[in-house]
TIMAR-350682 format. One record per residue (C-alpha): residue in three letters; x, z, y. Coordinates in steps of 0.25 Angstrom, whole numbers, plus 5000, padded with zeros to 4 digits. Layout:
TIMAR-350682
ALAXZY/...
END
This chain:
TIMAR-350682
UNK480652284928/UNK479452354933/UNK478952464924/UNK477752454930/UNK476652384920/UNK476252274929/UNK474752274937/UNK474152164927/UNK474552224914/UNK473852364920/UNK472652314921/UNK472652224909/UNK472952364900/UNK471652424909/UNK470652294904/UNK471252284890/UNK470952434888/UNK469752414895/UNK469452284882/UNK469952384874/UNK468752494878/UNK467752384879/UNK468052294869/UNK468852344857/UNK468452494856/UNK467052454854/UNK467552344842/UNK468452454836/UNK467252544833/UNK466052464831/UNK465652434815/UNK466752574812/UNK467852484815/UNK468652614819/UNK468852614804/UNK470152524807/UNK470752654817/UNK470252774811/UNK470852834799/UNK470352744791/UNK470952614800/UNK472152594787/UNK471052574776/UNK470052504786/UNK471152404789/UNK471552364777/UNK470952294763/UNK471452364752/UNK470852274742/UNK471652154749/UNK472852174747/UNK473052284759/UNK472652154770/UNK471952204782/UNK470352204779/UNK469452114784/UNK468652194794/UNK470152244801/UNK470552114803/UNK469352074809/UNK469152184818/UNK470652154825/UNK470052014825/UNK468852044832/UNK469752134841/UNK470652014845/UNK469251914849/UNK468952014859/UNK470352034866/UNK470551874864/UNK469151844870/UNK469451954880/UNK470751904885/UNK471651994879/UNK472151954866/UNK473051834871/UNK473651924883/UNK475051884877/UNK474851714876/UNK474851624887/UNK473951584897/UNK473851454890/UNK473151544877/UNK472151624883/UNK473251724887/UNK473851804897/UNK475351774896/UNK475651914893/UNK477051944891/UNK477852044882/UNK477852144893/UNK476452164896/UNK476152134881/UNK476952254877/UNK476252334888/UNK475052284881/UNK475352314867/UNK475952464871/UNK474652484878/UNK473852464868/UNK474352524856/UNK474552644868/UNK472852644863/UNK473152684848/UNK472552624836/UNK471252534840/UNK470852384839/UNK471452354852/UNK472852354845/UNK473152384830/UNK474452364828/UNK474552364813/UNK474252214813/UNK474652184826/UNK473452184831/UNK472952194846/UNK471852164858/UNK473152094866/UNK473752004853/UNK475251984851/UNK474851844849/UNK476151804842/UNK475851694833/UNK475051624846/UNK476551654854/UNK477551604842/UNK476651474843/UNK476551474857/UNK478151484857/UNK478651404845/UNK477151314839/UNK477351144842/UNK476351104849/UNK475551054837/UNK475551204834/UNK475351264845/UNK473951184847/UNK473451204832/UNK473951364830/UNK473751414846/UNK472151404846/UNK472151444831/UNK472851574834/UNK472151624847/UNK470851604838/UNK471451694829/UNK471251584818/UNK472551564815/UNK473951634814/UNK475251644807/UNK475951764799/UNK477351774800/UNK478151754788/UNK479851784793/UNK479951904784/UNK480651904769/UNK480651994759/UNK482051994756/UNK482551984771/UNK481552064780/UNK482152074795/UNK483251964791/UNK482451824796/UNK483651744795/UNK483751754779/UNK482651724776/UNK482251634763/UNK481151554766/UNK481451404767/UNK480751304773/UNK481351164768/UNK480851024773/UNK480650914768/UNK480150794777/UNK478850874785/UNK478550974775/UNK479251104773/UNK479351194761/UNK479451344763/UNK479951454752/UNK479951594754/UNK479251734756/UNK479051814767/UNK478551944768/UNK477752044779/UNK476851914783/UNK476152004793/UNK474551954795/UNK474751854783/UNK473451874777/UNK472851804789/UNK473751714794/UNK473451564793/UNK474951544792/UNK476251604790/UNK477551584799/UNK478651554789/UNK479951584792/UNK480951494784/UNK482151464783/UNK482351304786/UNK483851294789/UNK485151364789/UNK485651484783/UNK485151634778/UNK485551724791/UNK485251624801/UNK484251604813/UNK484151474814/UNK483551394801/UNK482151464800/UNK480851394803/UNK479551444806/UNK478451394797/UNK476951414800/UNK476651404785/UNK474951394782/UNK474551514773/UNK473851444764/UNK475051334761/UNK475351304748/UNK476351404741/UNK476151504752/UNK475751654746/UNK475351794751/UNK476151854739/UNK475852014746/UNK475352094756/UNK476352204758/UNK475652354759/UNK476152424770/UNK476352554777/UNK475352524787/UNK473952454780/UNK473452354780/UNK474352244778/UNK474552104781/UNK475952084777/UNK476251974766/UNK477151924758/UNK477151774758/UNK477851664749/UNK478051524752/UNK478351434739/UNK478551294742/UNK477551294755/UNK477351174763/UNK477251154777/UNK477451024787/UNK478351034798/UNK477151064806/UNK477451204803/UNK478651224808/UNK478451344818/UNK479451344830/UNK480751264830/UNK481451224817/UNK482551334813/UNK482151424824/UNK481051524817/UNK481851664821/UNK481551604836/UNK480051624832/UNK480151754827/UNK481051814836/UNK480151774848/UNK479051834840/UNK479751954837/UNK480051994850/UNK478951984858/UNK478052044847/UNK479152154845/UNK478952204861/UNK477452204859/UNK477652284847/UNK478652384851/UNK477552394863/UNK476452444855/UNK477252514845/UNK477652594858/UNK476052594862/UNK475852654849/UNK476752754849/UNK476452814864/UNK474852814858/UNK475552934847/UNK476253004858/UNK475053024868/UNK474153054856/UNK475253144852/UNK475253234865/UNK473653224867/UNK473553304851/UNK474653374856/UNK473953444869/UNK472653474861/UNK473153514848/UNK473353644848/UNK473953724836/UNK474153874835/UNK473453884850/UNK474253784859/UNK474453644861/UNK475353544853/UNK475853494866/UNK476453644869/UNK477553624859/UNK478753554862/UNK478853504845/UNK477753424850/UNK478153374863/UNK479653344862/UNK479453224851/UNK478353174858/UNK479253174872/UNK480353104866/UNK479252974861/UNK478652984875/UNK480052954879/UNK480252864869/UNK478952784872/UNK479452784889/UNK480652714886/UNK480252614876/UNK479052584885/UNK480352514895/UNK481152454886/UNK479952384880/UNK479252344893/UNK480552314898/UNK480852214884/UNK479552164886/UNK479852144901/UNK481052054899/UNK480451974888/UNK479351904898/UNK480651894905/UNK481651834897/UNK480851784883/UNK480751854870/UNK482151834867/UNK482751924877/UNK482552054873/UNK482852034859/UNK483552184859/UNK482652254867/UNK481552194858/UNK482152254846/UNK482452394855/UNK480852394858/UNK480252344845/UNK481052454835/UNK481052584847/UNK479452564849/UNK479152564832/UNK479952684830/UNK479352754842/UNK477952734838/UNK478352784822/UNK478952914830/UNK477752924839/UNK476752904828/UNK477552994817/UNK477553094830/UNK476053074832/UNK475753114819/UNK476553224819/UNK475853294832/UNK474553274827/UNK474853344813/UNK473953324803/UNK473053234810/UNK474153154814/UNK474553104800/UNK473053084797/UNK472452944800/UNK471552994808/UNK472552984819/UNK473152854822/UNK474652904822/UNK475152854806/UNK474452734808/UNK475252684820/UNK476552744812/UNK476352664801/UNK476052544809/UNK477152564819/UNK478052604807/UNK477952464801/UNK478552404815/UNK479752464814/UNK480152374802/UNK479152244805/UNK479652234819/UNK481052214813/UNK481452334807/UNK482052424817/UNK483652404811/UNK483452274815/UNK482952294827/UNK484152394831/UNK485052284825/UNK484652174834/UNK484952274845/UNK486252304841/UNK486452174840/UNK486252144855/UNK486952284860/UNK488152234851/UNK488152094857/UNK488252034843/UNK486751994841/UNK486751874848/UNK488051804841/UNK487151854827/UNK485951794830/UNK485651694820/UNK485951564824/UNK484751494832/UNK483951604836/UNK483951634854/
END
């Protein structure tokens, strides 16, 4: 592998900051839209009096965001040629991602909705991947138009990081199934035109094989947003949804019959290296902001930056920050090279090693700049309290160091549930 970040994805970093200066600056503060970023970005962001949802003028500045980087050529980077994209791979995805959350807060990448001027774009992959033709030709222009999309509902409340107990069921009868159940943290619910049911259609609690993916319309009948769950990091989007007795056709059957975890495994893995990529651009943005206070801050008549208290931790996530830049350009390397699926464990090494640094560099951040630090008037909590959330969403961090041992151990792959690559 050459370490050397390849001639193209230089000069693409160069024109997107140059959208970025051009483009997306001048949007973030016409009309006091700096509101979102300043101190006063938690409350700006989010409707109080609507359950703690997003508010309206937050949501529709990220969307104004996105029209720009679509109609400039940058938002579909990641999709193929055949979408209006570029065919970007995980590796220059993950360069993409660390460099711009390497910026800091700003409309050109908010990660506490996912948010960014290069999109992830992965309901338009899952479809691309897993959709029937039929699919595919009604949902791909709907989603690129940013008219329609899907939520994803795989988490319980009884079961969390365990998918293969789950209690949804889907039973069918002639070309109608009926799903029961309730799943919980539906990220982006509130705007979803549907949500991707994970059920269990066959087999046994514990097993891999046996649950279908369902693209269930959100205005079905006996479908219900029973909560939005308020969260470390306002606003929220997360809901709690209950399935009682919901109808769909076969039609909406997502993927293969029985073979659901294949969808959210592919998922997982490729958002989880892109994510562990700006968790590691965010953290690097704390420690260079770090040493600049450090240099002119100067306390009882000498620099911050003279006293070893202060540079010694911030050595030691500089060093941090070098070596998981390789591990997760060279994970990202080997996933254009050999599919999502084989670098399961280095996936899992990357994803819970990036949130924990980034909650370290922040915490450390703060810590340098004092008073001022804790404060909202610096960006640092609010990456901590985003970047905090990531180190149980992503699969929480146990699970992540089990999956590992499971592979060093040799016994993860005679424990995979039965019907999952």
């Amino acid at each position: 592998m050459d370490f050397e970040i390849p001639d193209y994805l230089q000069t693409y970093l160069v024109e997107l900051d140059r959208f970025i200066e051009h483009e997306i600056r001048p949007l973030e503060r016409r009309d006091d839209n700096i509101r979102f970023f300043d101190h006063r970005r938690e409350d700006a962001r989010t409707d109080w009096d609507q359950e703690g949802l997003p508010s309206d003028d937050w949501e529709a500045l990220l969307l104004e965001a996105k029209i720009l980087a679509d109609e400039a050529g940058h938002y579909r980077f990641q999709l193929p040629t055949d979408y209006g994209g570029q065919g970007g791979g995980n590796l220059a995805m993950a360069i993409i991602r660390e460099h711009l959350a390497h910026k800091g807060l700003g409309l050109h990448n908010d990660l506490q909705n996912e948010h960014s001027i290069v999109g992830n774009s992965v309901g338009v992959m899952l479809m691309h991947h897993y959709g029937s033709d039929e699919q595919k030709a009604e949902w791909i222009p709907e989603m690129l138009a940013f008219r329609r999309g899907f939520a994803f509902g795989i988490t319980e409340p009884e079961h969390g990081s365990d998918a293969t107990h789950m209690e949804t069921t889907a039973t069918r009868d002639g070309d109608t199934w009926t799903l029961n159940g309730v799943k919980t943290w539906n990220t982006g619910i509130h705007r979803a035109s549907h949500n991707m049911v994970m059920a269990r259609t066959s087999g046994d609690a514990g097993d891999g094989a046996g649950i279908t993916a369902f693209l269930v319309p959100m205005d079905a009948s006996g479908l219900d947003i029973e909560e939005y769950l308020w969260t470390f990091n306002m606003p929220t989007d997360h809901g709690t949804v209950s399935l009682s007795d919901v109808s769909v056709p076969h039609s909406a059957v997502f993927g293969e019959e029985g073979r659901g975890l294949q969808i959210v495994q592919h998922f997982f893995n490729e958002n989880r290296i892109r994510q562990a990529a700006s968790s590691l651009g965010a953290g690097q943005y704390c420690i260079d902001e770090s040493i600049s206070y450090a240099k002119t801050r100067k306390p009882f008549g000498q620099p911050l930056a003279l006293n070893q208290g202060i540079q010694f931790p911030l050595v030691e996530l500089q060093t941090q920050a070098e070596m998981l830049r390789a591990l997760i350009h060279k994970t990202a390397w080997l996933m254009d090279k050999d599919g999502p699926f084989s670098v399961s464990d280095k996936v899992s090494m990357c994803n819970y090693i990036a949130n924990r640094f980034c909650c370290d560099a922040a915490d450390r951040a703060m810590q340098v700049h004092g008073g001022l630090g804790y404060s909202r008037h610096k960006p640092f909590e609010h990456i901590y309290r985003h970047h905090r959330r990531y180190r149980i969403t992503e699969g929480a961090e146990e699970i992540q160091i089990r999956r590992v041992a499971g592979y060093m151990f040799g016994f993860m792959k005679q424990r995979l549930p039965k019907g999952v690559s």
